[in-house]
C-alpha positions as CSV (number, residue, x, y, z in Angstrom):
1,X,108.2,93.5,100.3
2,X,110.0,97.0,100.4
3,X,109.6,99.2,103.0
4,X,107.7,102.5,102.4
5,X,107.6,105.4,105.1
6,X,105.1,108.5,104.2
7,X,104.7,111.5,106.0
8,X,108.4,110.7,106.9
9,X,110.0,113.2,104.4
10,X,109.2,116.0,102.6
11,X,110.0,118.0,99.4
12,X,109.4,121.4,98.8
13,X,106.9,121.3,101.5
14,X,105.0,118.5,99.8
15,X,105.3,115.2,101.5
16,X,107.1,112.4,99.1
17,X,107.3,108.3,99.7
18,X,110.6,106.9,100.8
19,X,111.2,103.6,100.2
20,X,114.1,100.9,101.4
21,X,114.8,99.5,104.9
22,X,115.6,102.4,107.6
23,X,118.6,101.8,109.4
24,X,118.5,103.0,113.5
25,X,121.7,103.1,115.8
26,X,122.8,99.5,116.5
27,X,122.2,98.1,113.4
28,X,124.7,96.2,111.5
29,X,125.5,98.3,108.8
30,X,124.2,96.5,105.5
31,X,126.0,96.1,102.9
32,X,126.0,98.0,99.2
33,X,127.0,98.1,96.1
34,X,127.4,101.0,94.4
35,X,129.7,102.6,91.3
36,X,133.2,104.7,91.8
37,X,133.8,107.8,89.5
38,X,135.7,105.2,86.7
39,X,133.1,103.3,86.9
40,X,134.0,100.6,89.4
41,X,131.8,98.5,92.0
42,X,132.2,99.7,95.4
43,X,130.9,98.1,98.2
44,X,131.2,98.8,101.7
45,X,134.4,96.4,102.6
46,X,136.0,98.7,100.3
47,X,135.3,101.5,102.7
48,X,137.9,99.4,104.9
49,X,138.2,99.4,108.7
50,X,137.6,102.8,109.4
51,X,134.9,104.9,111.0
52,X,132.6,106.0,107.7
53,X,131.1,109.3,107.0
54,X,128.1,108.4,105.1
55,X,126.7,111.6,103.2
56,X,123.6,110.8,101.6
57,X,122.7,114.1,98.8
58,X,119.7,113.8,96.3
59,X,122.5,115.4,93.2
60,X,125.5,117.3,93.6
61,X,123.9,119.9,91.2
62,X,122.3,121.6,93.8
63,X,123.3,124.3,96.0
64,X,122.9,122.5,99.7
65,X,124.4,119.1,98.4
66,X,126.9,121.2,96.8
67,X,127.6,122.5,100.7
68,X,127.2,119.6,102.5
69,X,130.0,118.1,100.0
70,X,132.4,120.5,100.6
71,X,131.9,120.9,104.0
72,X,132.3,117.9,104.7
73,X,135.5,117.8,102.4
74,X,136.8,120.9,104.5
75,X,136.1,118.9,107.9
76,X,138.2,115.7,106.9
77,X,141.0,117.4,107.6
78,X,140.4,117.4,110.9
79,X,138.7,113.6,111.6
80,X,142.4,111.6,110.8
81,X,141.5,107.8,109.4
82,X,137.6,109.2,108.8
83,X,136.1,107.5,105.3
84,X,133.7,110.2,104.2
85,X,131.7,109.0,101.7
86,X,129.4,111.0,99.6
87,X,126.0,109.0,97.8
88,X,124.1,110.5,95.9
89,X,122.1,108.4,91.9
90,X,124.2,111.5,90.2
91,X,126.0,110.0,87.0
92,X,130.0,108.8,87.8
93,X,130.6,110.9,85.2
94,X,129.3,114.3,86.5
95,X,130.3,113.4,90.1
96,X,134.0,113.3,88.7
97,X,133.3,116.3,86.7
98,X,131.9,118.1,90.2
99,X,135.2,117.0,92.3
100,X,137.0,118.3,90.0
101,X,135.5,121.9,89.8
102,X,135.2,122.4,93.3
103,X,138.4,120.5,94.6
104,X,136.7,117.7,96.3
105,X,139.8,115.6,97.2
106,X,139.4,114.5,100.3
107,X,135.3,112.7,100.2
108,X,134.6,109.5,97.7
109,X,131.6,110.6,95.9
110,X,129.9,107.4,94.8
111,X,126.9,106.9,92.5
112,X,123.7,104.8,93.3
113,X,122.3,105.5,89.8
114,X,122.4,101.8,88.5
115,X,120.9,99.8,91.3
116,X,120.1,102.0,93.9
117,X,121.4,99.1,96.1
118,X,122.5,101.9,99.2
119,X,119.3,103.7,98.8
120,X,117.4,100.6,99.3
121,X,119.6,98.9,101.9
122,X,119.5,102.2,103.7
123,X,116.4,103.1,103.2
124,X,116.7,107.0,101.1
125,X,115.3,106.4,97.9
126,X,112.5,108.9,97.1
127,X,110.0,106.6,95.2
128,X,108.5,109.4,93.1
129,X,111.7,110.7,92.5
130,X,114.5,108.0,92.0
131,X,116.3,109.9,93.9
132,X,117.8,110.3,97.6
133,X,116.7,111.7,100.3
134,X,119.1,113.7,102.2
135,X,120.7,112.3,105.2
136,X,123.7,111.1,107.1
137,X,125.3,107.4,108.6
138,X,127.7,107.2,110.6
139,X,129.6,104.0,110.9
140,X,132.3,102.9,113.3
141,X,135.4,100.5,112.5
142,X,133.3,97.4,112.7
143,X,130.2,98.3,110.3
144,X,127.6,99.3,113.2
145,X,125.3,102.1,112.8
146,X,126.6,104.9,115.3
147,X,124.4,107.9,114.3
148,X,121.8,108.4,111.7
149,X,119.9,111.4,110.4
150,X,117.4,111.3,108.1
151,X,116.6,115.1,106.8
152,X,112.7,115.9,107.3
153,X,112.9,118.4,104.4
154,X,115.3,117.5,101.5
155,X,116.2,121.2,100.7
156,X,117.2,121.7,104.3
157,X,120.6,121.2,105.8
158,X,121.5,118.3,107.7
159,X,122.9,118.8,111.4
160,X,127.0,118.6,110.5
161,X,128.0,119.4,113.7
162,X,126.2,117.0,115.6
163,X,127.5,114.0,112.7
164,X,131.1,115.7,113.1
165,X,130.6,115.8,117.2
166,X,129.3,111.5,116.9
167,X,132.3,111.0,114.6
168,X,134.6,112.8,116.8
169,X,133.1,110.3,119.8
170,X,134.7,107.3,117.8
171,X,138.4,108.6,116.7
């Protein structure tokens, strides 16, 4: 049985259904599989050891995941062995084509088009949508859930500095 959560997001106002397990702080981070820019299955153990910056976006074709991208690509500068990672069902294709425009070089932008396995496992998918919701995970060395945010209104902003402040906690 999936998980469904109404009233728990909106979009444009209008309240949407999101679907897939929520994840709270203490929670063994679950695992995922999702696709690189060339194509390739990433999961989290590829992610490594380190704390993870998990960026969730509904498409990077839009002006506030466009922000939150680069912002947080700006910002990883400053977090050392941080993993930011950037999630969004955008095709490989046009996630490479968006690092490249904008200089992302710094955040893995992953797609969840093919299985939505992350947005399941982590509880964003926007049923009417296929989409994500927009959000942030924050996971320290050993896979635990440190800090979550799940955005009330996917157009808004998510709260950087407190998800930079909670990463900060864990360097």
């Amino acid at each position: 049985m999936t998980d469904k959560r109404k009233d728990f997001v909106t979009m444009g106002g209008n309240p949407v259904t999101i679907i897939g397990k929520e994840v709270k702080v203490g929670d063994k981070a679950p695992d995922f599989t999702v696709l690189t820019n060339d194509l390739k299955p990433f999961s989290l153990k590829d992610a490594g050891d380190n704390i993870k910056i998990i960026s969730v976006v509904p498409s990077l074709d839009t002006g506030v995941c466009e922000f939150q991208t680069t912002h947080f690509n700006q910002e990883a500068s400053e977090l050392g062995d941080v993993r930011i990672l950037t999630i969004s069902v955008d095709l490989p294709f046009a996630q490479k084509r968006f690092c490249g425009a904008k200089g992302i070089d710094k955040v893995i932008t992953l797609s969840d088009h093919k299985d939505l396995s992350f947005g399941m496992n982590y509880g964003f998918v926007i049923e009417e949508l296929r989409l994500l919701s927009r959000g942030i995970v924050i996971l320290d060395k050993n896979n635990v859930v440190k800090y979550v945010e799940y955005v009330k209104e996917v157009g808004e902003h998510p709260d950087y500095d407190k998800a930079i402040e909670e990463a900060k906690k864990l360097i």
